[in-house]
N, C-alpha and C positions, 0 to 999 in steps of 0.2 A: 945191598941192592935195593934203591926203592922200589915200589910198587904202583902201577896206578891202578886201581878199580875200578871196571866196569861193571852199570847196570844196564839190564834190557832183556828183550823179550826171549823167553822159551821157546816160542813157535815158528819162527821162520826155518826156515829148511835149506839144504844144502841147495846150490843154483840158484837160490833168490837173490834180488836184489840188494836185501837188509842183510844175506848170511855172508855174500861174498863182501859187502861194505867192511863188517866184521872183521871176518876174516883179513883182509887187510891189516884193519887197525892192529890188530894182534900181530899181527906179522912188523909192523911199523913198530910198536912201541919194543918187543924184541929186539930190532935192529939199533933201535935208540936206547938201549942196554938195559931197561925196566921189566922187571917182573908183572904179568898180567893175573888179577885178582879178579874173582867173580864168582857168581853164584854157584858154579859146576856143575848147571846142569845142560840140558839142551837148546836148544836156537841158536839165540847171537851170542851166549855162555860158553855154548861148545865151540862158535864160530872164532872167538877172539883167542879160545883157549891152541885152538887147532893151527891159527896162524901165528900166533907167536912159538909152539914145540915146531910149525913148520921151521921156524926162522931159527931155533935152536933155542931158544929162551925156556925163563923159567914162567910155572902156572902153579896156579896156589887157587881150589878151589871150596868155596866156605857153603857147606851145605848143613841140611839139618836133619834132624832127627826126627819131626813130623812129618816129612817125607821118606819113602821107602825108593825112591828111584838112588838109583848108584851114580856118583859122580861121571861124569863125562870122559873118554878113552885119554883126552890132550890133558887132562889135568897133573900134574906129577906130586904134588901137596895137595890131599884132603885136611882141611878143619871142619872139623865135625861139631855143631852147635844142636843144641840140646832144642832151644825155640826159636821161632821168627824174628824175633824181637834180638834174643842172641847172635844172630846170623844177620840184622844188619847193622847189630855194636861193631862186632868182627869185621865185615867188608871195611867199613868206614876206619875201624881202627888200625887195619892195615893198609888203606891210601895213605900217598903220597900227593895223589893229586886223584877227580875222577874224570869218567866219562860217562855220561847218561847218555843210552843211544835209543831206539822208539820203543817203546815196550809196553806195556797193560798196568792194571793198577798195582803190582808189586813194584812193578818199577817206578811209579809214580810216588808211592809209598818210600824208597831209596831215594828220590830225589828231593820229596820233602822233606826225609829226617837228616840229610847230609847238608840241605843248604837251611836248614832253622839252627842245627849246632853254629854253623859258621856264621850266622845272622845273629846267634843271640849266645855269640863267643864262647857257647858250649865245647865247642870243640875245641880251641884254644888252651880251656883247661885240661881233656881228658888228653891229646893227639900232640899238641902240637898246634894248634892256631888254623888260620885260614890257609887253604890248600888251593890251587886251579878246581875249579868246578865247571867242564866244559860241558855243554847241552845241544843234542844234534838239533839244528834247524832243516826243512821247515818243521819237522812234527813235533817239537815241544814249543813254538809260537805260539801257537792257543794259549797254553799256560801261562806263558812270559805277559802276551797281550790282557789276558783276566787280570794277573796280579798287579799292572802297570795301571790300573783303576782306584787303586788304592788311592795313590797319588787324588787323587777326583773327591775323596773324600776329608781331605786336609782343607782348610779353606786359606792355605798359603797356594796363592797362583803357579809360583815356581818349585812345588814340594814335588821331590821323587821317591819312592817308593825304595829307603837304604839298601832291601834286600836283593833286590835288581843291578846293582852292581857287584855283585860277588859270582853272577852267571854268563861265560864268556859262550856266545853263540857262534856253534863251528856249522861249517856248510856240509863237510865230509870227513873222512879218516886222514888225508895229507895232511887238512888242515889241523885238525887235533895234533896231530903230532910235530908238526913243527912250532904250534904255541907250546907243548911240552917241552919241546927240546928249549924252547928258548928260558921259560918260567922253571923248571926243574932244573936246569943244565947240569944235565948227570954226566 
């Protein structure tokens, strides 16, 4: 069964706007027969976790040992990693594909180290190659818009920035999963 891996935020709470988006997607990528992977702990972790066991699917949740909190209720596989660094080999090396959805500097932190593997064919070696790298819009455009300056410091007029094409910008959770469904076709 693949997998895809979500990162994001711990802190949004059941009835928000970010948990119920979540929630969703989980429920979505279940339906679309994929196993959902993520931090296991609470927010949009527990959110993605709790809509894909809604939808009957499996959840695989990769925590660590620097924290004391307990995996999340929806999770049904704990991996249990020793450090930080451990915990985000493991997410990444159990995607199939991911999903960055809005989240703090951990997750900023997952999105950096999942698209510099794929950017500098780290992952290739370790995984399996370049994956779907999907990134919610609007709130990772900031990021996208910084990094698209690089570009500015080439002094080839038409130079873009290679790394900017490996990040497919989704609107919401349909949209995420029907590029899954199409690029995975599990």
């Amino acid at each position: 069964m693949k997998a895809v891996t979500i990162f994001g935020s711990s802190l949004p709470a059941e009835g928000s706007a970010a948990y119920e988006d979540a929630r969703r997607l989980g429920r979505l990528l279940a339906e679309g027969g994929w196993a959902v992977c993520n931090g296991g702990y609470a927010g949009l972790m527990e959110a993605t976790a709790r809509g894909a066991r809604e939808a009957g699917g499996h959840t695989i949740g990769v925590t660590c040992a620097v924290w004391r909190a307990a995996a999340n209720p929806y999770i049904v596989e704990e991996v249990r990693s020793a450090s930080f660094l451990e915990r985000l080999t493991t997410l990444i090396e159990r995607g199939d594909a991911y999903v960055v959805l809005p989240g703090g500097t951990g997750t900023l932190a997952e999105l950096a180290l999942v698209w510099e593997m794929m950017n500098k064919s780290a992952l290739a070696r370790t995984v399996g190659g370049r994956k779907p790298l999907l990134v919610m819009a609007p709130y990772w455009q900031p990021v996208i818009d910084c990094l698209n300056q690089e570009g500015e410091l080439n002094s080839k007029a038409a130079w873009r920035a290679p790394a900017l094409e490996i990040v497919s910008m989704v609107s919401g959770p349909d949209e995420a999963a029907e590029i899954l469904k199409a690029q995975l076709k599990s």
